[in-house]
Residue frames as a rotation matrix with the C-alpha (Angstrom) as fourth column:
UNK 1
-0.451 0.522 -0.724 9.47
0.177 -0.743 -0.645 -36.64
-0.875 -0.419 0.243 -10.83
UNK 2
0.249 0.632 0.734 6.62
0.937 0.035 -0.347 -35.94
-0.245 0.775 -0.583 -13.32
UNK 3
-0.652 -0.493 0.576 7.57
0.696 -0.690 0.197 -33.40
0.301 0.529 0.793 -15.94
UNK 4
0.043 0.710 0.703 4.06
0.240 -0.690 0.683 -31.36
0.970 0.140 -0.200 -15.56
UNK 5
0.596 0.018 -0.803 5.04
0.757 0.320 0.569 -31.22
0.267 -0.947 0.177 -11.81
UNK 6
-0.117 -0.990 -0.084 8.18
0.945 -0.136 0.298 -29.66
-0.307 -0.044 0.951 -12.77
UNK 7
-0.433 0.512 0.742 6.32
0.513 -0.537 0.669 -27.15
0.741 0.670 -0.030 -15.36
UNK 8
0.708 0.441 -0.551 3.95
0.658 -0.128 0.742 -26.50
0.257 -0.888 -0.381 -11.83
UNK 9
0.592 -0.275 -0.758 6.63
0.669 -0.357 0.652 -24.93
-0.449 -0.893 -0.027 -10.18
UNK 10
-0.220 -0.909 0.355 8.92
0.903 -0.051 0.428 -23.64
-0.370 0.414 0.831 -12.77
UNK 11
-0.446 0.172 0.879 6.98
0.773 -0.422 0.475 -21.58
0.452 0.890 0.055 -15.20
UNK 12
0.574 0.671 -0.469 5.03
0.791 -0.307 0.529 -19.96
0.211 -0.675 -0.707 -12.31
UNK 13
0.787 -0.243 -0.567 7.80
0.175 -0.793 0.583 -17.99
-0.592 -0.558 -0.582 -10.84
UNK 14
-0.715 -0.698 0.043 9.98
0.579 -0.557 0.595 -17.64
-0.391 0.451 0.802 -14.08
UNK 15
-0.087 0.568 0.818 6.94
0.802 -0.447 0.396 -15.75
0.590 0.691 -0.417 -15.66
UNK 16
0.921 0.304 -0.243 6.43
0.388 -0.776 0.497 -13.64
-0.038 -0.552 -0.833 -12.24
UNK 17
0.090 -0.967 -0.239 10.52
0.487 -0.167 0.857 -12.99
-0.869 -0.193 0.456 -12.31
UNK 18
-0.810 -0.291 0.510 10.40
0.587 -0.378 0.716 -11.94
-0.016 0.879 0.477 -16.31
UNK 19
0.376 0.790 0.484 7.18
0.810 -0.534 0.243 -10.08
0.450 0.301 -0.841 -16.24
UNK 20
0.798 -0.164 -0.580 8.75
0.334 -0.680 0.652 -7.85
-0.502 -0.714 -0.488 -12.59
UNK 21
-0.311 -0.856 -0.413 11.93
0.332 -0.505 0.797 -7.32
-0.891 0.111 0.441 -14.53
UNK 22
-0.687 0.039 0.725 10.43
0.665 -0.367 0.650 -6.37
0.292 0.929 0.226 -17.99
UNK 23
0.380 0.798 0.469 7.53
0.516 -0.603 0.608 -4.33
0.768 0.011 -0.641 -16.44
UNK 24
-0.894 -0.395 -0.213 9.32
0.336 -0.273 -0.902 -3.31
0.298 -0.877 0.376 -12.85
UNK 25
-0.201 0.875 0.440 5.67
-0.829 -0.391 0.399 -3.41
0.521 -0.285 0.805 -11.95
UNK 26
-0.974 0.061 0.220 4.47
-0.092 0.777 -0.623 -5.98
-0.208 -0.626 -0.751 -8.85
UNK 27
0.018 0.934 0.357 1.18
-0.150 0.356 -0.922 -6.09
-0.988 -0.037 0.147 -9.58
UNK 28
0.452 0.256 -0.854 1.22
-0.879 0.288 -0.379 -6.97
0.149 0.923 0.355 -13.47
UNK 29
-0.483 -0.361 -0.797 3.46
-0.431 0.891 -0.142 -9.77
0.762 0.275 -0.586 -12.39
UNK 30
-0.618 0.541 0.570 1.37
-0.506 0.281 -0.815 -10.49
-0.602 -0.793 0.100 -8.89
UNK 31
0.167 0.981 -0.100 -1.42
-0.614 0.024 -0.789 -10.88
-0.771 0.194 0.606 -11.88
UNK 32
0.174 0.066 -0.983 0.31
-0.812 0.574 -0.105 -12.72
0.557 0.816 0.153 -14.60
UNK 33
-0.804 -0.580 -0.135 1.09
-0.395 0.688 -0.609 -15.45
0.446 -0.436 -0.782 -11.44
UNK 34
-0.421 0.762 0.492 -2.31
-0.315 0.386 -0.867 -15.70
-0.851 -0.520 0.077 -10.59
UNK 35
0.455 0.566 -0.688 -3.58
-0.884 0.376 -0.276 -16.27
0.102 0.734 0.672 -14.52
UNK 36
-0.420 -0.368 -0.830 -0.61
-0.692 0.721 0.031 -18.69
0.587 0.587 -0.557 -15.00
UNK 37
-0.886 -0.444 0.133 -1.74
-0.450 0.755 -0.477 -20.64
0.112 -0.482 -0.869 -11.74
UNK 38
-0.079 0.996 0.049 -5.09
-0.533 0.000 -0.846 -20.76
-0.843 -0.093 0.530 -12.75
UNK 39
0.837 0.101 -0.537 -4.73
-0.419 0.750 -0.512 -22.42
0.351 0.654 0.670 -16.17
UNK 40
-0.533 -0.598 -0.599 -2.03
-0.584 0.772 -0.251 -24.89
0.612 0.216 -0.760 -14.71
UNK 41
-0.648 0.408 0.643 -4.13
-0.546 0.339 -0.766 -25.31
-0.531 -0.848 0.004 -11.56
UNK 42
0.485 0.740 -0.466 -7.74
-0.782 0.128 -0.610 -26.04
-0.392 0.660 0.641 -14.44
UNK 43
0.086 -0.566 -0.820 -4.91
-0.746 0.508 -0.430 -28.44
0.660 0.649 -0.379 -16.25
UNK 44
-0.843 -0.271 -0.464 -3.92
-0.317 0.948 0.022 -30.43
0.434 0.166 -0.885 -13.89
UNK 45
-0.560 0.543 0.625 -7.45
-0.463 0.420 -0.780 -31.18
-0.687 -0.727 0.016 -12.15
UNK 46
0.491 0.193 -0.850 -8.42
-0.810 0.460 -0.364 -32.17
0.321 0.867 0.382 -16.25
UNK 47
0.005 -0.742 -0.670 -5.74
-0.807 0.393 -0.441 -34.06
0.591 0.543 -0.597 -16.19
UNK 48
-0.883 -0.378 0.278 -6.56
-0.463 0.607 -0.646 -36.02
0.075 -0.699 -0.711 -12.97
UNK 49
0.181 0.982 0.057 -10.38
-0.674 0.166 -0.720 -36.45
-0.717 0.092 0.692 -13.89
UNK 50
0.417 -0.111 -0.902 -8.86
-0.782 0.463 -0.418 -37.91
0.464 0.879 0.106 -17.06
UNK 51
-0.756 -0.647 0.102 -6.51
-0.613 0.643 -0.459 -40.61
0.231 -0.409 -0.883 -14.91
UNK 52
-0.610 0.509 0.608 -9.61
-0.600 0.204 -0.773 -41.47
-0.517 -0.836 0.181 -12.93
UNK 53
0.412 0.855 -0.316 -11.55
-0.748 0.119 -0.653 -42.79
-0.521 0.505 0.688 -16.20
């Protein structure tokens, strides 16, 4: 399994899991899970434009 796969799934919901328990707010972590999947989402379509060349 590709590491940045792993990273994909991991970092996503440990960041929404530490943000809800350090803020005990759902929406600041609802919102830091939509930034993080937005710059991994932006990363890996780079990354797959780059394969393609």
């Amino acid at each position: 399994m590709n590491i940045f796969f792993i990273l994909f799934l991991a970092l996503p919901i440990l960041s929404f899991i530490g943000v809800f328990l350090l803020t005990d707010s759902l929406i600041y972590a609802i919102i830091t899970l939509l930034i993080i999947d937005l710059v991994f989402t932006v990363l890996f379509v780079k990354r797959q434009k780059d394969k393609k060349r």
